[in-house]
C-alpha positions as CSV (number, residue, x, y, z in Angstrom):
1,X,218.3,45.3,208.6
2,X,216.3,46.7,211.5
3,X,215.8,45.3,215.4
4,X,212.9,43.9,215.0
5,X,214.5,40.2,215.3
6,X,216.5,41.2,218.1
7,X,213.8,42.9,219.8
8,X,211.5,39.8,219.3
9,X,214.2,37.5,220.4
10,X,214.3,39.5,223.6
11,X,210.4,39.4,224.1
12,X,210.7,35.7,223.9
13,X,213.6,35.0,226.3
14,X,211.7,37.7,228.9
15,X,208.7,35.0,228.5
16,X,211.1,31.7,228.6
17,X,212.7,33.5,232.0
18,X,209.0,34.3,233.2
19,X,208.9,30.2,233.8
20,X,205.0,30.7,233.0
21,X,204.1,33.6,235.0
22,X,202.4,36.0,232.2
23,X,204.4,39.2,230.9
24,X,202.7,42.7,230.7
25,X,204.2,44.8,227.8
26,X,205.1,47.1,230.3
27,X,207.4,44.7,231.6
28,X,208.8,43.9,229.0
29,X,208.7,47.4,227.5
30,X,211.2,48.0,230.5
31,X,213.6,45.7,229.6
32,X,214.0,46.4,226.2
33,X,213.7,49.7,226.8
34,X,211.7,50.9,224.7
35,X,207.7,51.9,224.3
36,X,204.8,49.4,225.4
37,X,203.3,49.9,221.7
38,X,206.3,48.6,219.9
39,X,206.0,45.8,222.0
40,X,202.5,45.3,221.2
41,X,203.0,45.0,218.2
42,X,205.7,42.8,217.7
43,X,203.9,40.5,220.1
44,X,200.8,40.4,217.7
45,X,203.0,39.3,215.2
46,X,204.7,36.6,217.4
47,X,201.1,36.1,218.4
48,X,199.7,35.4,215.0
49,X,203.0,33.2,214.4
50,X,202.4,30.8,217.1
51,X,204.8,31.6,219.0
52,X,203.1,33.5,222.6
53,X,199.5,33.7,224.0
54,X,197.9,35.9,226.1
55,X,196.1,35.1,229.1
56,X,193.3,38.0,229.6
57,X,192.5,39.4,233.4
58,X,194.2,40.8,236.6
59,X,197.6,39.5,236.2
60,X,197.4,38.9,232.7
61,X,199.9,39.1,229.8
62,X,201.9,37.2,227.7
63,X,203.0,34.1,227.5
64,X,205.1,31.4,225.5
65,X,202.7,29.2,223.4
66,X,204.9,26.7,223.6
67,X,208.2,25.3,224.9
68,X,211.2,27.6,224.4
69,X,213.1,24.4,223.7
70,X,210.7,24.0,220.8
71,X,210.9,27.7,219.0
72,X,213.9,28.3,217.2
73,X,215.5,31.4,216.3
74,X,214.0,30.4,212.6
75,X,210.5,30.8,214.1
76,X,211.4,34.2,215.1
77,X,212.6,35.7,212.0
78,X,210.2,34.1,209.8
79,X,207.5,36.0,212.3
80,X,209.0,39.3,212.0
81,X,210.6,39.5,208.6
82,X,208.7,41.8,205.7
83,X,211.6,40.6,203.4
84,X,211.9,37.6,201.0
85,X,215.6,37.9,201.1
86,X,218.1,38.9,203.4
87,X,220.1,40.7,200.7
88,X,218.4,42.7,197.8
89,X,220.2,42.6,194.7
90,X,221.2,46.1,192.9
91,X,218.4,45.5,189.9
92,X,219.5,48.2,187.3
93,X,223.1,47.8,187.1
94,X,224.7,49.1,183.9
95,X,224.0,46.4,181.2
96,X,227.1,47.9,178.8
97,X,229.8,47.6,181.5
98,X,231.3,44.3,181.8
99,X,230.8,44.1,185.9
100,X,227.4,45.4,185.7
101,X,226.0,43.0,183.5
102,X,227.4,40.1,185.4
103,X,227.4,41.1,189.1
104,X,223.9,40.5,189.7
105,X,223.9,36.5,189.8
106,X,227.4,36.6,190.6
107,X,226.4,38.3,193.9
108,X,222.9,36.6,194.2
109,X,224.6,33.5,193.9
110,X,227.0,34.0,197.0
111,X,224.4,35.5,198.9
112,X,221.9,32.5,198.8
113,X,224.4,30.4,200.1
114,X,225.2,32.9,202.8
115,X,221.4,33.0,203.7
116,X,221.0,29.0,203.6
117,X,223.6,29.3,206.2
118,X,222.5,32.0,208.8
119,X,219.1,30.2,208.5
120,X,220.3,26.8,209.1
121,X,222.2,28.6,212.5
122,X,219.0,30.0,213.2
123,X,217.1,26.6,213.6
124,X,219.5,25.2,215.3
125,X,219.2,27.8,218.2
126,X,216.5,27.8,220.3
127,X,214.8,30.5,222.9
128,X,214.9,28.1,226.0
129,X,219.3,27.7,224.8
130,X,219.9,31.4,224.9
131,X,217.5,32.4,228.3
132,X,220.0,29.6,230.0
133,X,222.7,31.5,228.0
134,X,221.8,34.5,229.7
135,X,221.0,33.3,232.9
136,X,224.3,31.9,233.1
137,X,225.7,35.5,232.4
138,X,224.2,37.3,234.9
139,X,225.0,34.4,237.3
140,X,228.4,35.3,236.3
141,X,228.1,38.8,236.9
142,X,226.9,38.5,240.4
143,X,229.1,36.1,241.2
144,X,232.1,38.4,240.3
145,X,230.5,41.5,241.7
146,X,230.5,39.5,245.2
147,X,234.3,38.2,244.9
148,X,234.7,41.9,244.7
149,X,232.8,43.1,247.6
C-alpha cells in the first residue's frame, strides 16, 4: 500500500480546519511535508472526485466542495485508489501441490470479507469527525504544555 490515502486524508482535514478560507498547496505542502506537486496532484484527483474546488485569484486555493460531515473516508480512497482490491492474490501458485492449488480462493475468500469490512469503517468515518479528532489533540497538547509551564 502507499500514502496516498493518508496523504489525501490529510489534504482534506487541512481544508475542513481552513473553515472555508481557501488552501494554497504550499500550505498544505507544508504540513504534510512534502512537495507542492505531489499535492497537486492528489488534489486533481480529489478534484475530479468531487471532493475539493478551487477558487482561482489572489488568495486563492483549495477548498472542500462539500461538507466534511458529508465526505467519508470511502470517498477518499475510492478517489485515490489505482487498485480493484486491497489484496492481490498470488496467481500462479503451484497447481501439483496440495496448498497451492487450494490457497487461492481459500485466501481470496478471507480477504473479501476483510475488505467489506475496512470499507464499511471507512464510510462510516467522515473528514469533518477526524479534523474535530485532531483539534481535540492538539487542544490537549497545549493544554498540557501550559500545566507544565
Amino acid at each position: 500500500m502507499n500514502t496516498r490515502f493518508a496523504v489525501a486524508t490529510h489534504i482534506l482535514i487541512i481544508l475542513q480546519a481552513q473553515q472555508g478560507v481557501p488552501a494554497s498547496s504550499e500550505l498544505i505542502a507544508s504540513s504534510v511535508n512534502t512537495n507542492p506537486s505531489l499535492i497537486r496532484r492528489l488534489m486533481s484527483q480529489l478534484a475530479k472526485a468531487g471532493l475539493t474546488t478551487s477558487q482561482m485569484g489572489t488568495g486563492g486555493g483549495a477548498l472542500l466542495a462539500r461538507p466534511g460531515e458529508e465526505i467519508t473516508l470511502l470517498d477518499v480512497y475510492q478517489s485515490v485508489d489505482d487498485e480493484s482490491s486491497l489484496f492481490g492474490i498470488h496467481a500462479d501458485p503451484n497447481p501439483a501441490c496440495p496448498i497451492g492449488r487450494h490457497i487461492p480462493p481459500v485466501f481470496k475468500a478471507h480477504m473479501q470479507a476483510t475488505e467489506r469490512a475496512l470499507l464499511a469503517e471507512l464510510a462510516r468515518t467522515t473528514i469533518a469527525s477526524m479534523a474535530a479528532e485532531v483539534a481535540m489533540n492538539e487542544n490537549n497538547l497545549r493544554a498540557d504544555a501550559t500545566e507544565t509551564a
